[in-house]
N, C-alpha and C positions, 0 to 999 in steps of 0.2 A: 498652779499645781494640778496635775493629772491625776483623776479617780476614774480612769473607762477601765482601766484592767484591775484595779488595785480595788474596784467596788467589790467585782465579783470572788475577791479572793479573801475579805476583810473580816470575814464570817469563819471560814477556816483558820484566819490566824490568831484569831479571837476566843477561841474556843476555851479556851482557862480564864477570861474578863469575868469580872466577879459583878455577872447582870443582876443576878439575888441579892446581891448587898446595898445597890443602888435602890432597886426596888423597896426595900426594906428602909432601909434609912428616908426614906421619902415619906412612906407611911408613918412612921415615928414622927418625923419632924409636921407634918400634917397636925397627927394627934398635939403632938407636944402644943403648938401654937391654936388649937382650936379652930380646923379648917374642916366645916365640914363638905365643901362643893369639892366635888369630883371631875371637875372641867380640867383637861391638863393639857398641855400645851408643848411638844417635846421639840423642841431648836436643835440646829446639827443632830439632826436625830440619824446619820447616813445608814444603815439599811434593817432599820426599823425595830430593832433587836429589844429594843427597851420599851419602844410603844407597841409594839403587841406583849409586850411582859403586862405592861401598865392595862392594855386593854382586857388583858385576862383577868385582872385582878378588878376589875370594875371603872375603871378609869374610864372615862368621855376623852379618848387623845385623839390631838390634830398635830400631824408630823410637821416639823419644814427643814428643809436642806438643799445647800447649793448647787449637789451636785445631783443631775437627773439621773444617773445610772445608779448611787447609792437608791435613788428613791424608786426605779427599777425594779431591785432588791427589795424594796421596803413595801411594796406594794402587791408582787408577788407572795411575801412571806404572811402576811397579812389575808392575802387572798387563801392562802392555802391553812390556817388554820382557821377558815370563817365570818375573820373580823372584818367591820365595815369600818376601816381606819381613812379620813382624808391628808393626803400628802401633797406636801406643797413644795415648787423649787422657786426658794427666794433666800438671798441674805438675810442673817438672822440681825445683821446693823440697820436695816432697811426696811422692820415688817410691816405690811399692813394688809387691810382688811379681813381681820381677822378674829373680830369680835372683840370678847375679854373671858379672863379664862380665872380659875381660883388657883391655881399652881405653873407656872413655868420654868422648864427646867433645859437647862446647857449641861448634859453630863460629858463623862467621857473624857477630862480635858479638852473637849471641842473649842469651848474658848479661847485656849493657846492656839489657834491655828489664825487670831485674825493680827494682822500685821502690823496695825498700828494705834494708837492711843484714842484719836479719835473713834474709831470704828468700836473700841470695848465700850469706850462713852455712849456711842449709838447706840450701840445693843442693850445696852444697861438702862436707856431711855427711851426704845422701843417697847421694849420688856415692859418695861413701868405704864406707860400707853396700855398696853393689853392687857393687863391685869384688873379686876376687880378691889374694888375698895377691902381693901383688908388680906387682898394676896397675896398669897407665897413666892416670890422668886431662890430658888433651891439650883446653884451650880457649882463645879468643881473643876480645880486646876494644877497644875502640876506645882510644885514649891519652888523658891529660886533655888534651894538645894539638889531638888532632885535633873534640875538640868544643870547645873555645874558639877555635882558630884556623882551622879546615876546615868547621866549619856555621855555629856562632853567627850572627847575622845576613845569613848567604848566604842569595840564590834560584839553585837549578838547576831546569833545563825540558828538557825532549826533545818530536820532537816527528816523530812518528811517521803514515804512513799507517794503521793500528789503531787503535793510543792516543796518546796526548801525556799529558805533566804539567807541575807549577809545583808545586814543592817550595820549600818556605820554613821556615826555621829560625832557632828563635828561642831564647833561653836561658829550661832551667827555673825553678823556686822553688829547689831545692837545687841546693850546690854540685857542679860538672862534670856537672850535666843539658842536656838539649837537648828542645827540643818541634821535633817537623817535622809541617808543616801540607800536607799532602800532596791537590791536586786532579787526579783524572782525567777522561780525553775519551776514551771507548770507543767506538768505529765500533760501531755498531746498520749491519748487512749489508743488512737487510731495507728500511729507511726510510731510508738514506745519510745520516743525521744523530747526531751524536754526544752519545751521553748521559753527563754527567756523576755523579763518587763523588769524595765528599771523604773523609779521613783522617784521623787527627789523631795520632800515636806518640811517645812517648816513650822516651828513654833517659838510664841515668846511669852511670856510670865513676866508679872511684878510682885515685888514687895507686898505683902498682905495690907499696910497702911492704905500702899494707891487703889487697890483693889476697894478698899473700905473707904478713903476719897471719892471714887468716883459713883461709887452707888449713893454715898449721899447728895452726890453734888445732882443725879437724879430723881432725887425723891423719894428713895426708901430710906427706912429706919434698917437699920440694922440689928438683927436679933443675934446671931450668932454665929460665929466663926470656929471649926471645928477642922479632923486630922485625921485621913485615914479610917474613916467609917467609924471614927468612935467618936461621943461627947466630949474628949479631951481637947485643952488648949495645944494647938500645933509648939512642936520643940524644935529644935534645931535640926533635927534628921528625920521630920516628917514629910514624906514625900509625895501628897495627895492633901489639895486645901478644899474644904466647902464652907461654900459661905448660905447664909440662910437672912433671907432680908425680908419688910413686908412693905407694902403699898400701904403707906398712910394717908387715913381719908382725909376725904377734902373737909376743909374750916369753913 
């Protein structure tokens, strides 16, 4: 998967992501479980959007994401409104050295983008690694409904004075996968003619069960599983899952 043009565009097509309610349900779920370390730790963080949110609000965040141009982005944007954020380009299946932290968090559905079973297992036991006795791991992902019934064969377009697109989504090879076919039209300022960037991305989702399997099967307790930024149990048409686990101390 290609992020060199689609870094610099990500922030523009983003621009209605609801970063304040991320923000806010973090601090809630913090409160709620009695977390008072402000060490946070942001995975697939690509261009920084939420750890300079997190930084503002008093957070200790340490970025990491795969791709160097998101972190490009993320370190520029960081730069320019004063913070001293460190970012890192590493797989978030693969972390290390990296201390331990009291909160780690995979928003975004960034976790739908890793490709296979093993690799959510890594993550979920890397994570666990980094964490402090009694920390928070706080992330979120798309529901199997909302990629069978929200993309599967949808086209969405926007269509912008800068950019435009035509996003088209298609079902993967495995099951509750999605392929988005994703074409942009970048204003060129200089020549008033717009050059195009295709994309091609992928994500996959499971079952809230396996999702809740495999964090135990690394180490966490599981405290709660939640829908769409609210305290409610996820329903059949909720299209955003967070799961909220902790690192149980050692016996």
């Amino acid at each position: 998967m290609s992020y060199e043009h689609f870094a610099y565009l990500y922030d523009e097509l983003m621009q209605d992501a609801p970063y304040d309610e991320w923000v806010r349900f973090v601090k809630e779920k913090l409160q709620t479980y009695q977390v008072d370390g402000k060490n946070l730790l942001d995975l697939a963080c690509g261009t920084g959007e939420l750890s300079v949110r997190f930084a503002k609000e008093g957070f200790s965040v340490t970025g990491v994401d795969l791709s160097a141009d998101m972190l490009a982005v993320a370190q520029a944007k960081a730069q320019e409104e004063g913070l001293r954020i460190p970012f890192f380009e590493q797989n978030m299946a693969n972390l290390e050295g990296h201390g331990e932290f009291d909160v780690i968090g995979i928003f975004c559905d960034s976790l739908n983008y890793l490709r296979s079973d093993e690799d959510v297992l890594h993550t979920f036991t890397s994570t666990y690694e980094h964490l402090k006795e009694n920390g928070i791991f706080i992330f979120d992902v798309h529901s199997t409904y909302k990629i069978s019934d929200v993309f599967i064969d949808q086209t969405f377009a926007s269509t912008e004075d800068y950019v435009s697109y035509i996003w088209n989504s298609f079902s993967g090879e495995l099951p509750d996968s999605v392929e988005h076919e994703l074409s942009f039209f970048v204003l060129d300022e200089q020549t008033g003619k717009y050059d195009r960037f295709d994309e091609l991305h992928y994500q996959r989702t499971y079952p809230i069960q396996q999702y809740t399997d495999w964090l135990v099967e690394a180490g966490f307790e599981l405290l709660e599983v939640c829908a769409d930024f609210d305290t409610k149990e996820p329903q059949s048409n909720s299209e955003r899952i967070f799961f909220i686990a902790r690192k149980k101390p050692s016996l």
